[in-house]
OpenMM code with the backbone's topology and positions (N, CA, C; nanometers):
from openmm import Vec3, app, unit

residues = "UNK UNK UNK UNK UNK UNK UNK UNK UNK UNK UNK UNK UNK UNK UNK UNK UNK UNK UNK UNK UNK UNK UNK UNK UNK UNK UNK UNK UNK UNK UNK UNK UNK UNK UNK UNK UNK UNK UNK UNK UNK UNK UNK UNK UNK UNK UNK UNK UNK UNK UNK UNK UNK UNK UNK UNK UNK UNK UNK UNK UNK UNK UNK UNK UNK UNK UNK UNK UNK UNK UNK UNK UNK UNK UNK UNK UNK UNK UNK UNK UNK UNK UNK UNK UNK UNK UNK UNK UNK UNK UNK UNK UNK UNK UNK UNK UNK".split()
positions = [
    Vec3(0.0905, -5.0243, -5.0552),
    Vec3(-0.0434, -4.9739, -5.0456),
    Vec3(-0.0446, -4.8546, -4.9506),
    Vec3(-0.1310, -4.7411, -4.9718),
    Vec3(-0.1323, -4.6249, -4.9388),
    Vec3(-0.2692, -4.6091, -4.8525),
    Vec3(-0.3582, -4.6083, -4.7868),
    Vec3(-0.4639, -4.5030, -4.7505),
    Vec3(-0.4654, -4.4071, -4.6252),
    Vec3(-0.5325, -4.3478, -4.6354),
    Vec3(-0.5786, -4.2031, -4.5940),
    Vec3(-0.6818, -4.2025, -4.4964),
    Vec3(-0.6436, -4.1597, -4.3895),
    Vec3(-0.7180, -4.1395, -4.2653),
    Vec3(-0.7376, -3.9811, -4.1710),
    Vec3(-0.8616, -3.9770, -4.1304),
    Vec3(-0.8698, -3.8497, -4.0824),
    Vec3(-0.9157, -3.8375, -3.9400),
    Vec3(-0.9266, -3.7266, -3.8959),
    Vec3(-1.0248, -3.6925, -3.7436),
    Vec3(-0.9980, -3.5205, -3.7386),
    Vec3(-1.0673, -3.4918, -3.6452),
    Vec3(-1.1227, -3.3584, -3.6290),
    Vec3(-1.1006, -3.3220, -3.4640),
    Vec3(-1.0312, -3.2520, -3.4740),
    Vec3(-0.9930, -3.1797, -3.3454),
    Vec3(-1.0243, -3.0202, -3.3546),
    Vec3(-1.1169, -3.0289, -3.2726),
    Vec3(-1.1755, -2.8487, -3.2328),
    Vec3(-1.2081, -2.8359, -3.4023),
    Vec3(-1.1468, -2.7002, -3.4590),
    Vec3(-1.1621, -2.6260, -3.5552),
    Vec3(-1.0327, -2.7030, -3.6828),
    Vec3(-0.9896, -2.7899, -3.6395),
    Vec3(-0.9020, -2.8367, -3.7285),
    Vec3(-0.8986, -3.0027, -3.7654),
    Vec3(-0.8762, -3.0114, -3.8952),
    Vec3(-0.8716, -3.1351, -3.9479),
    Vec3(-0.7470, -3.2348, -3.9915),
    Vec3(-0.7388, -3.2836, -3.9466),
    Vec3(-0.5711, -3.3842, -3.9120),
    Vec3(-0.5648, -3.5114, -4.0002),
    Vec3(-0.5127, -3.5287, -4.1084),
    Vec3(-0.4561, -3.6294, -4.1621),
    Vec3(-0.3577, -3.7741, -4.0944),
    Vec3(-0.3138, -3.8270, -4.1375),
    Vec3(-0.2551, -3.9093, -4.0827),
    Vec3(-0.2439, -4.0163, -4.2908),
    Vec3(-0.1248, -4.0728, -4.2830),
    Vec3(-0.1423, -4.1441, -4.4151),
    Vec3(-0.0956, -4.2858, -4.3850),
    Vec3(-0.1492, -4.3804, -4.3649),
    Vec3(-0.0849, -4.5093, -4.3609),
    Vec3(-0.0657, -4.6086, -4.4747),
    Vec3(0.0590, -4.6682, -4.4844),
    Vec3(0.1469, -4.7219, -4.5504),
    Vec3(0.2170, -4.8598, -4.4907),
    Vec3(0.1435, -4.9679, -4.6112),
    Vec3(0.2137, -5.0850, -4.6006),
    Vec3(0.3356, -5.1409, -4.6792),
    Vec3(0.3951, -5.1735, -4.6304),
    Vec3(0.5402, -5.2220, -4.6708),
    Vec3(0.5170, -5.3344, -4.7280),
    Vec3(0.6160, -5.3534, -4.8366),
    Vec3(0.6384, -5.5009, -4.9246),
    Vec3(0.6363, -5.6325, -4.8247),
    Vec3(0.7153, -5.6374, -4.6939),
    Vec3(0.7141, -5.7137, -4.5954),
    Vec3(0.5859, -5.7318, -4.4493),
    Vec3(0.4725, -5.6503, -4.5614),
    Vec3(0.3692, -5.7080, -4.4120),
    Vec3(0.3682, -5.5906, -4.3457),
    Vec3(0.4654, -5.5080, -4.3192),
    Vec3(0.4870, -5.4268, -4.1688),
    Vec3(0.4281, -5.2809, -4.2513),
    Vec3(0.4063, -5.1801, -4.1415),
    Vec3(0.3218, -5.0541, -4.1615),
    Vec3(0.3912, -4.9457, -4.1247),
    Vec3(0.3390, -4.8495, -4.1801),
    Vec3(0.3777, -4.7384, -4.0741),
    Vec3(0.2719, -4.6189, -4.1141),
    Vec3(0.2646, -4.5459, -3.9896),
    Vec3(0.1810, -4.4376, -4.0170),
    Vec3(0.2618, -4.2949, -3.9941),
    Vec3(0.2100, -4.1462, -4.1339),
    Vec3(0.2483, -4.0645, -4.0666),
    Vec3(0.1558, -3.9680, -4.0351),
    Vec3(0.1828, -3.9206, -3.9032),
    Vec3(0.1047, -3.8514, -3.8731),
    Vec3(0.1109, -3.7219, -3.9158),
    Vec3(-0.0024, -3.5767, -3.8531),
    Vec3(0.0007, -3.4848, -3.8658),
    Vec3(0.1250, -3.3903, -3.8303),
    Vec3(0.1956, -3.4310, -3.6614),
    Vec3(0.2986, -3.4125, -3.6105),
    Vec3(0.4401, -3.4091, -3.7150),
    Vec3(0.3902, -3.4950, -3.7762),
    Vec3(0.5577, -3.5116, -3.8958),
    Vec3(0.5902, -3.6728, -3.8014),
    Vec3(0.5632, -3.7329, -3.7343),
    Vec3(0.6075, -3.8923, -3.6529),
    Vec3(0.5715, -3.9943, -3.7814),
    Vec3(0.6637, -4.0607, -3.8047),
    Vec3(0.6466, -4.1960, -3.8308),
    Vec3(0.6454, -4.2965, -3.7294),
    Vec3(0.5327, -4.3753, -3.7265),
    Vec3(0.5116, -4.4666, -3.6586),
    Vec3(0.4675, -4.5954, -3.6897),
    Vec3(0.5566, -4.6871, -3.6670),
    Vec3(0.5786, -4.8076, -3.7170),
    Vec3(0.5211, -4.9281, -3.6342),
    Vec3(0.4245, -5.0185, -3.6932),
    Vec3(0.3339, -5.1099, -3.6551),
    Vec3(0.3943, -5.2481, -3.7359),
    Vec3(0.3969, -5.3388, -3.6839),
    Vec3(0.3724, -5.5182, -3.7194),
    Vec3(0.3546, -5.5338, -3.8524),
    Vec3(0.2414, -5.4781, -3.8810),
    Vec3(0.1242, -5.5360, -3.9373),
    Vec3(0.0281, -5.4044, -3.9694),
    Vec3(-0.0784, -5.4314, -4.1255),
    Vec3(-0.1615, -5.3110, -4.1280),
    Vec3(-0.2936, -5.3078, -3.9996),
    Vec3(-0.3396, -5.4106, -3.9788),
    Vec3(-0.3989, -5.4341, -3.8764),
    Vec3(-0.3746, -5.4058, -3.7523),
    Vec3(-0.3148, -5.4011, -3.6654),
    Vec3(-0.2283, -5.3337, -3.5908),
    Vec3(-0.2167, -5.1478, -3.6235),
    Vec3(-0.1532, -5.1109, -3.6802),
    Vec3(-0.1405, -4.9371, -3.7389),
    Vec3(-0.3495, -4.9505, -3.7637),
    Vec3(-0.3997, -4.9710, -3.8764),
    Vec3(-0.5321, -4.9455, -3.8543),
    Vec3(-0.6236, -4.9478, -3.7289),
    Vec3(-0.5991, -5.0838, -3.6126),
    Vec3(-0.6422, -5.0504, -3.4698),
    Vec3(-0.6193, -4.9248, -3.4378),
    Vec3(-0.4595, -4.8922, -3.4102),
    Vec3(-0.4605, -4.7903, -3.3415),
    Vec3(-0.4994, -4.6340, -3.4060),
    Vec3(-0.5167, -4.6586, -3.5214),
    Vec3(-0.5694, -4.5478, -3.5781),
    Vec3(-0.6900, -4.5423, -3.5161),
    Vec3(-0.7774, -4.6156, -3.5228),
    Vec3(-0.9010, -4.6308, -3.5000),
    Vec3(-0.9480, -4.5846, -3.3267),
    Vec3(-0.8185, -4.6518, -3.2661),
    Vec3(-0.8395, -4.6668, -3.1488),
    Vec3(-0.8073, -4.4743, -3.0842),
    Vec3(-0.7279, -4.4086, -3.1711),
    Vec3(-0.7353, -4.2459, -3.1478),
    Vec3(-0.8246, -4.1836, -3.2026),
    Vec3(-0.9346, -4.2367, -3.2659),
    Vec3(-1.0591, -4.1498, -3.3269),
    Vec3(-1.0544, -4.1422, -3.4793),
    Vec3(-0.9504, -4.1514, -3.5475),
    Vec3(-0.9515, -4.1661, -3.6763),
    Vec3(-1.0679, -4.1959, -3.7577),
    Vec3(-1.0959, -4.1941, -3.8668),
    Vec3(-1.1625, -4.2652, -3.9493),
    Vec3(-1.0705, -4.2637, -4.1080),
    Vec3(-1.1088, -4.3539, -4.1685),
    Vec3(-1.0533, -4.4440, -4.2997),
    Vec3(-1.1312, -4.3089, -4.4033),
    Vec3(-1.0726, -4.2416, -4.5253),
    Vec3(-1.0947, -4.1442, -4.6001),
    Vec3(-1.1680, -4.2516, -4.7034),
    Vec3(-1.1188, -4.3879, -4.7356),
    Vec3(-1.1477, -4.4012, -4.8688),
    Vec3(-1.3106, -4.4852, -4.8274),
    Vec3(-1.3357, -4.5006, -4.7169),
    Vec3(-1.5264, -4.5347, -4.6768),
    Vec3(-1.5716, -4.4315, -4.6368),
    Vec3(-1.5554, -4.3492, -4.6393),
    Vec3(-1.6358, -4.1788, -4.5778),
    Vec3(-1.7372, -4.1915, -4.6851),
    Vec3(-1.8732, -4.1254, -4.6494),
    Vec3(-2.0061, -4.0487, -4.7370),
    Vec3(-2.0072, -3.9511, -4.6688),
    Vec3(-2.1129, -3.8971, -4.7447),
    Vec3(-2.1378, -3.7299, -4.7346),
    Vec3(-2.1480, -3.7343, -4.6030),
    Vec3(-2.2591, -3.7966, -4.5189),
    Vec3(-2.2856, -3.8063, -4.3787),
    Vec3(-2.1714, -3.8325, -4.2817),
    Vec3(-2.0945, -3.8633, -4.2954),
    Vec3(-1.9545, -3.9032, -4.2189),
    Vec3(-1.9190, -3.7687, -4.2231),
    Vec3(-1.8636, -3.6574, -4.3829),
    Vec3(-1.8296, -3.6032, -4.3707),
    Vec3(-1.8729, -3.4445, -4.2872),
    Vec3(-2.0039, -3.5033, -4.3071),
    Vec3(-2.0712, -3.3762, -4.2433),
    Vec3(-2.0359, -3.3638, -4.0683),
    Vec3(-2.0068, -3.4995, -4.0278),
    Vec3(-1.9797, -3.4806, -3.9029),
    Vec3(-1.8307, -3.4224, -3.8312),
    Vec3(-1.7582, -3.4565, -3.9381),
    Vec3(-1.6066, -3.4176, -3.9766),
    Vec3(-1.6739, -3.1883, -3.9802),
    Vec3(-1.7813, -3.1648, -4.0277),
    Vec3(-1.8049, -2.9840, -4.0319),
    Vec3(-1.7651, -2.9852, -4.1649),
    Vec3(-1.7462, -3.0712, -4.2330),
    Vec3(-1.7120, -3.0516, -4.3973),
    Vec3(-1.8143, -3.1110, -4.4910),
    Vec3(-1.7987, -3.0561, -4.6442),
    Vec3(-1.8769, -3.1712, -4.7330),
    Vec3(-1.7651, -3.2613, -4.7774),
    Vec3(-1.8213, -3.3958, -4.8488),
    Vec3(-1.7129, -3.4623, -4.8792),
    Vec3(-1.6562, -3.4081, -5.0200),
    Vec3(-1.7104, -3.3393, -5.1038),
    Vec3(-1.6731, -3.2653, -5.1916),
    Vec3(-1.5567, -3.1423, -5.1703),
    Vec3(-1.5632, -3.0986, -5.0554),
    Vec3(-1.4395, -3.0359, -4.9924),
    Vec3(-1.3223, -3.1232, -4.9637),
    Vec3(-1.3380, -3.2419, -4.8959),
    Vec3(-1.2086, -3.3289, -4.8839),
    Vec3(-1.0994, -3.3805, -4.9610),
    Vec3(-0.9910, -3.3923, -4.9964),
    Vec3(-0.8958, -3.4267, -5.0409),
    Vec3(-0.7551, -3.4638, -4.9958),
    Vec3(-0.7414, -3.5603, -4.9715),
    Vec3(-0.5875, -3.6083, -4.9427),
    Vec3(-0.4733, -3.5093, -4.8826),
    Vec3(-0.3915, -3.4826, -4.8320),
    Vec3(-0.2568, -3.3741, -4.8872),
    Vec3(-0.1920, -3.4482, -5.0150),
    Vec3(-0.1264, -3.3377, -5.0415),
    Vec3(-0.0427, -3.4131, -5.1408),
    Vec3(0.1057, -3.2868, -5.1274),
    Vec3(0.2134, -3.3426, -5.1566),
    Vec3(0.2963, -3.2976, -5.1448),
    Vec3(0.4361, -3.3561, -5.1961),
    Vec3(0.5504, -3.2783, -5.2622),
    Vec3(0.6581, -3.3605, -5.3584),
    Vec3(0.6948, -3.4539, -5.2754),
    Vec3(0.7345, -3.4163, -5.1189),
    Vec3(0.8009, -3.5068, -5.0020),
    Vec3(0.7231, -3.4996, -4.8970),
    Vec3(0.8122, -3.5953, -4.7908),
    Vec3(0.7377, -3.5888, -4.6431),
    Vec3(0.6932, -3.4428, -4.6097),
    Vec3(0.8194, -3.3811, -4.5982),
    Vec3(0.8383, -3.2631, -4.5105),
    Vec3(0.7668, -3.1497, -4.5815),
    Vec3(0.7534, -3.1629, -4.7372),
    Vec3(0.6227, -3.1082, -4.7243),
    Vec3(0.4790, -3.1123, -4.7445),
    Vec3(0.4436, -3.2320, -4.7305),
    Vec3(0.3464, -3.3261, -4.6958),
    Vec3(0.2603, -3.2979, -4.5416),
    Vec3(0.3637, -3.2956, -4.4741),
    Vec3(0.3208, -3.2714, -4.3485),
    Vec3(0.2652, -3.1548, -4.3129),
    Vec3(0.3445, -3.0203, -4.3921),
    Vec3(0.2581, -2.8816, -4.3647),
    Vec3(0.1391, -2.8925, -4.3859),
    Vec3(0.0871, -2.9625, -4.4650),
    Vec3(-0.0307, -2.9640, -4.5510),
    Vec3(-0.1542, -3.0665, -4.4618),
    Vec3(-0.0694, -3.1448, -4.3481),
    Vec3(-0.1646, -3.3151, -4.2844),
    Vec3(-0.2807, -3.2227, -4.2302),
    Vec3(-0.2174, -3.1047, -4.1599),
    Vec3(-0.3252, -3.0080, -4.0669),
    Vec3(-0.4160, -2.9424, -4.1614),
    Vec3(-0.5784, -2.8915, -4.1196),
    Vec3(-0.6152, -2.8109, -4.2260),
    Vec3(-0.7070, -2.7487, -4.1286),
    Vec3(-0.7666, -2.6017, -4.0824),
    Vec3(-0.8101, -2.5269, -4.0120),
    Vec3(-0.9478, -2.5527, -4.1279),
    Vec3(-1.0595, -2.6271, -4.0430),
    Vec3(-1.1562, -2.6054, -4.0883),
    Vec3(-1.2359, -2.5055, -4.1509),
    Vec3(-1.2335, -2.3637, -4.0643),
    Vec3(-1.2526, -2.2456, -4.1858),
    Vec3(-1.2331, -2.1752, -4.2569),
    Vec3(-1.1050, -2.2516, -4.2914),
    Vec3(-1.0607, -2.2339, -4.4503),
    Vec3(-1.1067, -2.3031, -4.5543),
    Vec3(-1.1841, -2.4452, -4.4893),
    Vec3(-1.2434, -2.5206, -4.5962),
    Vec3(-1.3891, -2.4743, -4.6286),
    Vec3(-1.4848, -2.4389, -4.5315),
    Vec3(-1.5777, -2.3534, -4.5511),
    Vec3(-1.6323, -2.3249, -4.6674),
] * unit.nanometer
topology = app.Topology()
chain = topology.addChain("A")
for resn in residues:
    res = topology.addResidue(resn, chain)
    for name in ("N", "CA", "C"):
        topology.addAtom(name, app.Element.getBySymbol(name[0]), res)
C-alpha cells in the first residue's frame, strides 16, 4: 500500500510518499531523497503527522487552499524511479499558480 502526504514550507510544497511492506513494517520517502523506516504504518503516519504533514488522499478544496493551492492543481509526483521521483517530491508554489 502506497499513500501520499504533503506540507508547505515558505513558498514550497514537499511531498513525502509512504509505503507499507508485505510484513507490517513502513517506510517513508521523503523530499530529501531519505528513506525512513518505521515498525509499523502507524508509527511512519504519527511521525508524519507529528512534522506537519497532512494525508493527500483526505484533503478538500479547503485544506488545499491552506496548502496556497487548489486541489485541482495537486497531484502526486510520479516518476520511472526513486531518484527521479525525488526531483519532482519538491514543488515551488509559483509555479503551481
Amino acid at each position: 500500500m502506497e499513500s501520499w502526504w504533503l506540507i508547505r514550507l515558505g513558498m514550497l510544497l514537499m511531498w513525502a510518499r509512504l509505503r507499507v511492506r508485505d510484513a507490517g513494517t513502513a517506510e517513508v520517502l521523503d523530499g530529501d531523497g531519505r528513506t525512513l523506516n518505521y515498525d509499523s504504518e502507524d508509527s511512519a503516519r504519527a511521525a508524519l503527522l507529528d512534522a506537519g504533514f497532512i494525508a493527500f488522499d483526505g484533503l478538500d478544496e479547503e485544506d488545499a487552499m491552506t496548502l496556497g493551492v487548489s486541489l485541482d492543481e495537486l497531484t502526486p509526483p510520479q516518476g520511472e524511479d526513486d531518484d527521479r521521483l525525488i526531483q519532482r517530491m519538491t514543488q515551488r508554489l509559483g509555479h503551481m499558480a
